[in-house]
N, C-alpha and C positions, 0 to 999 in steps of 0.2 A: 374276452375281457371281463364281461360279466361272470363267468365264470371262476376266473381268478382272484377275482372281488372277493366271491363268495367265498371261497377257498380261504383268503385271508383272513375276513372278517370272524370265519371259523375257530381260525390258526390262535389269530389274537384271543377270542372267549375261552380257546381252552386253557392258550397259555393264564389267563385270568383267576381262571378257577383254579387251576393247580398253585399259583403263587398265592392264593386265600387260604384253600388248605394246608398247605405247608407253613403257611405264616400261623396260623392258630395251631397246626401240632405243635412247632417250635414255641409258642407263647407260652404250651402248657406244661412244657420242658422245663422251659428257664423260669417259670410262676412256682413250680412240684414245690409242697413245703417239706422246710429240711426231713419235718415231722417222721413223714412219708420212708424216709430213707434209714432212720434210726433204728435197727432191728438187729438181733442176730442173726449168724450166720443160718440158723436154724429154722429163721423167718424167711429165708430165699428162697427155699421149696415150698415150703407153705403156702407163702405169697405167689408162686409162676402156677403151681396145679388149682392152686383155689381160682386163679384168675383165669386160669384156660375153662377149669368146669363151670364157671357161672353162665356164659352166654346160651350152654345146651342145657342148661339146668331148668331151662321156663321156655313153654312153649311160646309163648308172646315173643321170647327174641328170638329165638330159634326161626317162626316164620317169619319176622318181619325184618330180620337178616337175610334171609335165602330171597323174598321179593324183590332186594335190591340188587341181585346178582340177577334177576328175573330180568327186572326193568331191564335192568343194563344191558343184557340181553337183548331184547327185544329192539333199543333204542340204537344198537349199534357202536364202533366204533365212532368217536372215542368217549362215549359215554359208557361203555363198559367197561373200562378201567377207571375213567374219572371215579363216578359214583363208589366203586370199591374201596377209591382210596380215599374219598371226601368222609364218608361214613367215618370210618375209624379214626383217621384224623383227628375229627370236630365230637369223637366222643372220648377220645384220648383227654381234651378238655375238659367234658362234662363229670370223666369218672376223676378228675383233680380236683372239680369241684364238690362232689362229693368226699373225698377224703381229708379235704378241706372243714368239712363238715357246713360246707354253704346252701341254706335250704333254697330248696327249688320244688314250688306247688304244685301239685298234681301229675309227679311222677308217674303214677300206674295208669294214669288217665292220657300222658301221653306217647306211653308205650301202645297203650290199646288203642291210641288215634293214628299212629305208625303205621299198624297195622293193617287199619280201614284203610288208610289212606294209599298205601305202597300196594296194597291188594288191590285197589282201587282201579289205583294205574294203572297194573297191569290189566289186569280185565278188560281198561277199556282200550288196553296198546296205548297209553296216551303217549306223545312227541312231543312236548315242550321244548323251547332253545333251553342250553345246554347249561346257560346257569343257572335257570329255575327250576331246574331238577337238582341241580346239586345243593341251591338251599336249600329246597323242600326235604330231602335228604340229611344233609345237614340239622336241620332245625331239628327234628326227630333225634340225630342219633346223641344229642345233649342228652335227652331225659334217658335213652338206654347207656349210656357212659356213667350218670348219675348214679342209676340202678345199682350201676357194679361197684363206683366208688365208695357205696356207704355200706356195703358186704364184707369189704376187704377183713380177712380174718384176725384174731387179738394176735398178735406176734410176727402179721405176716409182712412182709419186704412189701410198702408199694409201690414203688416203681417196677418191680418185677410182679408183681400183681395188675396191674396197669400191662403190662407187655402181654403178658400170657392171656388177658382175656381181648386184647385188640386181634393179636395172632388169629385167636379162637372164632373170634368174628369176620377175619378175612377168608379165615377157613369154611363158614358158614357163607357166603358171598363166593366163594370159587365152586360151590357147592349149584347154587342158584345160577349163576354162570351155565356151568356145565349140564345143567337140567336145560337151561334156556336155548342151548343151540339145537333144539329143535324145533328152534321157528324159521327155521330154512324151510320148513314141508307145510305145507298148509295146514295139516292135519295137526303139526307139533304147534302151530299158533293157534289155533283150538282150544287144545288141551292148554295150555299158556293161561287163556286168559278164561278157562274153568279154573285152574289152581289159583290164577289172581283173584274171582271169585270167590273160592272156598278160603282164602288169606282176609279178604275181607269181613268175611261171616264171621269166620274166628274172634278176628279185633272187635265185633260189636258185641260177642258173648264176651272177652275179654274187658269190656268196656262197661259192661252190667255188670260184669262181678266186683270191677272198682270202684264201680257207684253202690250199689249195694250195702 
């Protein structure tokens, strides 16, 4: 009985989490200004490849996307999918707000906190319940969304600029995923939580050079 509780009580957090994410991508849908959409035809290429190369374009996202496919990893279903989809989701918003042109403080400062932080986790395996990972998750991928939103190139489509670099970040998460299943072998949870280490080191050098 207690077991089915538990089960439920599960059922329900996750269902939770995924109708939060899905309620802020759709917000950032139906918010998109027209602005964003006004381009020529010649701005939809422009707009999908600039948005796909931005995420690999700095190693700050680069690691502290792949962390989260780490976590997710390590934490299990169905935290492994959640966080992959919460992340782009809630930065689908952030890069709206950006293209919006709505300022938000200490962007580079909260990419390099991402980074400590998501490296962090990992390092130390942390287990959190399942929704304070996704906000903790969440909360970050606003300022990497940001990032991308105020790049968007002179001509380029953004909502097709917005798709290409979300894609590109789920591709960096199936990435960290696929590294992470090998923490089935003792030896792969090791090495896990040296890389979430070395993820973390990064975002403090990352975190000097934005204070700097």
């Amino acid at each position: 009985m207690k077991k089915q509780k538990t089960e439920s009580t599960k059922l329900k957090t996750l269902r939770r989490a995924t109708r939060i994410s899905q309620g802020v991508f759709w917000a950032a849908v139906l918010m998109w200004p027209m602005s964003a959409l006004a381009h020529t035809r010649g701005g939809e290429a422009i707009g999908f490849l600039s948005g796909a190369q931005h995420p690999v374009s700095g190693l700050d996202h680069v690691l502290a996307m792949i962390a989260v496919g780490l976590w997710g990893a390590q934490l299990g279903a169905p935290a492994v999918w959640v966080l992959p989809v919460t992340f782009p989701m809630v930065m689908a918003f952030g890069g709206m707000l950006g293209l919006m042109g709505v300022k938000l403080p200490g962007i580079e400062i909260g990419i390099a906190a991402s980074a400590i932080a998501l490296g962090f986790v990992v390092f130390r395996e942390a287990k959190p319940k399942l929704w304070l990972a996704a906000v903790l998750v969440g909360f970050f991928a606003v300022f990497h969304g940001h990032a991308h939103g105020t790049e968007l190139p002179p001509g380029g489509n953004g909502l097709l600029y917005s798709i290409g670099f979300v894609i590109a970040t789920g591709c960096l998460h199936a990435t960290g995923i696929a590294i992470g299943l090998i923490h089935r072998w003792p030896a792969g949870r090791a090495v896990l939580r040296l890389a979430g280490g070395g993820v973390a080191v990064a975002g403090v050098l990352f975190l000097w050079r934005a204070l700097a």
